[in-house]
N, C-alpha and C positions, 0 to 999 in steps of 0.2 A: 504493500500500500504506500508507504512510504518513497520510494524509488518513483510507485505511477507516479504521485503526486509531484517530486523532484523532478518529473520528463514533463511533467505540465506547467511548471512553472520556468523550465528550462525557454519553452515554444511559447509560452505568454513574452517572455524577456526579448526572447527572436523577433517576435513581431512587432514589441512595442520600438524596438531599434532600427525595425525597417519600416514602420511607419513614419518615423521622424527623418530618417534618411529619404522617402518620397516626398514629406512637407518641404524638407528645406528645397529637393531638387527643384520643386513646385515652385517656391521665393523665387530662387535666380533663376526660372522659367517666365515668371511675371514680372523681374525686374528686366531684363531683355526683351520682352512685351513693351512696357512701358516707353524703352526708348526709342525700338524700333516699328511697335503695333500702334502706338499712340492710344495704349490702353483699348485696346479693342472691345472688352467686356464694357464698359463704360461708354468708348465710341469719346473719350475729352483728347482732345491734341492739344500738348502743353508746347507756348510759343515761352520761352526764355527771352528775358530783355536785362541787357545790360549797359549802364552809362554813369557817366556823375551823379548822384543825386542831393549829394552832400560836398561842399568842398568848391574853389575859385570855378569849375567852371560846370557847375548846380546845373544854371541853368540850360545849359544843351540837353544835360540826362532828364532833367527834367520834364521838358516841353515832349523831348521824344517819348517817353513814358506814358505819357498825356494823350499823345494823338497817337498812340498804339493803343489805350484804353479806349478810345470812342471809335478804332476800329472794331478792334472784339467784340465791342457794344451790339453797335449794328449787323454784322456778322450773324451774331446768336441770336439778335432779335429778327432775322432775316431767314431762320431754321439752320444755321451753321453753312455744312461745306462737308461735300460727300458723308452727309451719316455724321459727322463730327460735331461739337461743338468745342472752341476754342476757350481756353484759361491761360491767363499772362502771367509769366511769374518773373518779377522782377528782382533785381539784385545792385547794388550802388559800387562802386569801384574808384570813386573819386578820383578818377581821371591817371587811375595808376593802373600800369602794364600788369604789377605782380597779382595785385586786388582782383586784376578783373579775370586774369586766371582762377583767382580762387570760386572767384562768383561764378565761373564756367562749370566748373566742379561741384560747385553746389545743387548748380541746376540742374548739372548730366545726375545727381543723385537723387535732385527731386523727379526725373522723366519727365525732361527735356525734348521737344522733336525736332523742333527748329529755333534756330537764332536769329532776334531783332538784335543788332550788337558786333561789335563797342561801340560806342558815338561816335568816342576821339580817335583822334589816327593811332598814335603809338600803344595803347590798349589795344586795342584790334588787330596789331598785328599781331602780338602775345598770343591774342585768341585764336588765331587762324591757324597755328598751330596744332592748337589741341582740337580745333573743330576738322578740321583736315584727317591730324589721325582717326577720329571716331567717324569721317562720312558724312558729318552734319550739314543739312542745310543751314549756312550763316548768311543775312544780311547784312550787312552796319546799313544804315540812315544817312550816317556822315563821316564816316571814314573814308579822308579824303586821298591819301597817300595810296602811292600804286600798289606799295605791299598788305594793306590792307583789305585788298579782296585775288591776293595772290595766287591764291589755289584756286582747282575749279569746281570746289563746294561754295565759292564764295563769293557772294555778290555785293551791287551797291546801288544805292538809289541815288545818291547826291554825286554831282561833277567829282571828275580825279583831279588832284594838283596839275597838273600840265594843260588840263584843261579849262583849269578856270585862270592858270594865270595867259594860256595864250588868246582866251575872250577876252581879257583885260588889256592885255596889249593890243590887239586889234581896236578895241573900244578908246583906249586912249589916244592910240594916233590917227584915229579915225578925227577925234574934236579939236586936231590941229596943235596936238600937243607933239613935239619933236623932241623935246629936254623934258625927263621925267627921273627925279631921284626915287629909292626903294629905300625903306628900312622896314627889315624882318628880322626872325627870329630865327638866331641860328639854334639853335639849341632842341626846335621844336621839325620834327619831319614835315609836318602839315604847311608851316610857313615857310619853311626853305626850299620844298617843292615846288610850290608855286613861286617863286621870287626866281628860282632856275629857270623855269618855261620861261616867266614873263622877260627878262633877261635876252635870253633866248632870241623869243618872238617878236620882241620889241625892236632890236638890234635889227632882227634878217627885215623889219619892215622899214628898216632908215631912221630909227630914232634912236638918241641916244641918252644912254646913264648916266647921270652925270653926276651921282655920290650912292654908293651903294651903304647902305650902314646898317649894322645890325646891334641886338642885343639877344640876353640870354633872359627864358621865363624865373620870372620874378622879380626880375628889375622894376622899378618906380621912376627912375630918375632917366628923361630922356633929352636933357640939356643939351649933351654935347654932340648927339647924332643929329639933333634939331639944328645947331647951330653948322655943323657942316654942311647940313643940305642946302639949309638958307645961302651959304657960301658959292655952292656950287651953281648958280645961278638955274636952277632949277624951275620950269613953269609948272609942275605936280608933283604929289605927292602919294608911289602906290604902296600900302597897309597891306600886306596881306598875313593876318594875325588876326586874336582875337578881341573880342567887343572890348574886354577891360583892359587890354591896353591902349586901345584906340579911345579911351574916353581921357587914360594920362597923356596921352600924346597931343590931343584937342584941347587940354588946360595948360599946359605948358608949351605949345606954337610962342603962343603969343608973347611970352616971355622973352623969347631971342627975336621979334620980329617978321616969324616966319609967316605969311599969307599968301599961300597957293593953293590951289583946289585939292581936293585930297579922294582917293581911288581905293577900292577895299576889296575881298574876299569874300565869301558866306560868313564866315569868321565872324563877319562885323553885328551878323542880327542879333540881338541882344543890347545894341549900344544903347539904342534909345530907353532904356528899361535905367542901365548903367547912367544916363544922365540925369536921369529921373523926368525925363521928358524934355528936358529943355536941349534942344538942338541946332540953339545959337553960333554956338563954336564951327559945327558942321554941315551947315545947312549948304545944300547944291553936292554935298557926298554924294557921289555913285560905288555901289558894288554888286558883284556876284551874287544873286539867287536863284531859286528853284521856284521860288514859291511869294505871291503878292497877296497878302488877306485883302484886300479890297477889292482885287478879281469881283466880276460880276456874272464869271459863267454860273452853271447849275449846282456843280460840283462842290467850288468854293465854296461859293455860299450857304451850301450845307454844313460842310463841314466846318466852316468859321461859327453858324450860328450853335450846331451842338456842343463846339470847344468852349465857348463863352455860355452857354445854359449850365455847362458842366463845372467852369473853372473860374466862369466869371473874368475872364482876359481873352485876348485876341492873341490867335494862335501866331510862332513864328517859323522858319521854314525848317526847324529844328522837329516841331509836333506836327507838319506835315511833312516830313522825312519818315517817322516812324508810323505813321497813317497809311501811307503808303507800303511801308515796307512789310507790316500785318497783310493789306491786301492782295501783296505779289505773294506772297505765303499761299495764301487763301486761292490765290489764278492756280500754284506749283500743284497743292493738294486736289482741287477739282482736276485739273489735267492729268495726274499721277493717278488718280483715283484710287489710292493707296499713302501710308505714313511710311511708306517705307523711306530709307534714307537716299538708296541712289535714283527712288524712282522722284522723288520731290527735286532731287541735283538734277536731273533730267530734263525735266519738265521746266525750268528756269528758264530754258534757252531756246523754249518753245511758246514760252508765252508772251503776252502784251496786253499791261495795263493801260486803262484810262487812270491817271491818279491827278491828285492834288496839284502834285508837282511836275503834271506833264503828261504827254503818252509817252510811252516806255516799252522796250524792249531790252531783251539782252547779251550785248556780244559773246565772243568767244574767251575776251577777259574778265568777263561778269560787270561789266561795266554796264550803264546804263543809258540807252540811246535818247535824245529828247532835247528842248531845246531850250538855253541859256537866257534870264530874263537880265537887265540893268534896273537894278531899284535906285530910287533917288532920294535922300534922306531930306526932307523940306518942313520947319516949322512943326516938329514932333510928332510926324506921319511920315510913310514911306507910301511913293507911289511910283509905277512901271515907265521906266525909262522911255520917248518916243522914238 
């Protein structure tokens, strides 16, 4: 009796050890679901978003996060997208390469399917990395540097450096400008980019540089780059860097006597927030956008008016960068008709949106085809260049 009883609880022990060895296999059955099924049982596809949301440049991660929430919105309010309903999960990185690694890792652990993200260039390229080794559909919004949609998991909704600095050279020596000094940011990929092209562009069209000056991020004090340019008999001034330090460069001009027009980046949207409205200093600025909230097509105005029902401000081309970049997800998923990872990389370069910031397609660098607006910063509005 004894012995039966011993062989029974022997096969109880058996079984209770191979049931737990099928639960766990079951886990990392559903957690490889998760990344690559998009939670099938559920039918939720988790869109990951990564950017600043804390920290000197808040307000990009922010606005993007913003107008990726009121596309979800309407999306799910719409019945999703193939069987799916989408959930954002977002993560802050403060505008740091290492962070937004970690935030990438977060997400691939919360099931992840695809990436809105990094914002900023030099983040994004960190992340291209790791979304590359895993297959990940990545967007950025505004990762404007070439290496941030280097691989071909990886795409972008906002112009590349080369190409907004050689819009900008065309556009400047188009208004009769032949003497145009630069000061950028060497320190920064996204401003040195662009200050290469413009360079470049500017030169092979007959105009020429006539003080190149640079600083590194963080600086405050832009005295003596100012005072150089003023020297170099310079008729403009092209920015291409971001809003907060084009509001220290627009307070300190005047201090050395500097008064020439002045030329900007996408970089710049946020200035007017940065000066607290008043755009005395920079009033007749032109720069590089995607994106005009005053637009009067169908589109805009939709989405300008749910940004302000939701947030109470007028969106910038930062929160229609990542509006769009949910919806080119949303084009990948309906055409893939699958979460899978290479069939959503697939289906990128097969599709075209109408968005916010354009009609849009997708090369063969992930880059995004569509066409460049001149915004005009005038009296604490921006409106479209004619």
């Amino acid at each position: 009796m004894k012995k039966n009883y011993l062989k029974l609880l022997a096969l109880c022990m058996v079984a209770v050890v191979a049931m737990f060895a099928f639960a766990g296999c079951g886990s990392d059955n559903n957690q490889q679901q998760s990344n690559n099924g998009a939670n099938d049982e559920n039918k939720v596809f988790y869109i990951g978003s990564i950017g600043p949301l804390t920290g000197a440049a808040a307000s990009y991660g922010t606005s993007a996060k913003q107008g990726e929430e009121i596309a979800v919105a309407e999306i799910n309010a719409a019945g999703g997208v193939a069987g799916y309903t989408f959930e954002l999960l977002a993560e802050d990185d403060q505008h740091d390469a290492e962070k937004s690694v970690n935030a990438y890792n977060t997400l691939m652990d919360k099931g992840m399917n695809a990436l809105v993200g990094s914002v900023t260039s030099v983040p994004c390229i960190a992340v291209t990395e790791e979304s590359h080794a895993d297959g990940l559909l990545q967007i950025t919004p505004s990762g404007s540097a070439i290496a941030a949609a280097q691989y071909d998991n990886c795409f972008r909704i906002c112009f590349t450096d080369p190409q907004q600095g050689e819009h900008m050279a065309q556009y400047i020596y188009d208004q009769g400008i032949t003497n145009c000094a630069v000061l950028y940011d060497v320190s920064d990929a996204y401003s040195s980019g662009i200050y290469e092209a413009f360079v470049a562009a500017y030169e092979g069209l007959g105009g020429t540089v006539t003080a190149a000056e640079s600083f590194a991020s963080g600086d405050v004090d832009f005295h003596t780059q100012l005072t150089s340019i003023k020297n170099s008999g310079a008729q403009a001034l092209f920015m291409p860097f971001y809003y907060q330090e084009v509001a220290y460069v627009a307070n300190q001009a005047g201090d050395v006597g500097l008064d020439v027009p002045y030329f900007g980046s996408d970089g710049w949207d946020g200035v007017i927030k940065q000066l607290e409205g008043d755009t005395t200093l920079i009033n007749g600025s032109a720069f590089l956008t995607p994106f005009i909230p005053s637009a009067t097509d169908e589109k805009t105005v939709g989405f300008v008016t749910a940004y302000q029902e939701a947030y109470g401000a007028v969106p910038d081309q930062f929160a229609a960068d990542g509006y769009d970049a949910v919806y080119a997800i949303a084009a990948a998923l309906e055409k893939a008709g699958s979460a899978d990872n290479a069939a959503l990389v697939a289906a990128m370069y097969d599709i075209e949106i109408d968005g916010v910031t354009g009609h849009m397609s997708w090369d063969e660098n992930g880059d995004a085809t569509k066409d460049a607006i001149i915004a005009i910063i005038q009296d604490g509005d921006i409106t479209q260049a004619e």
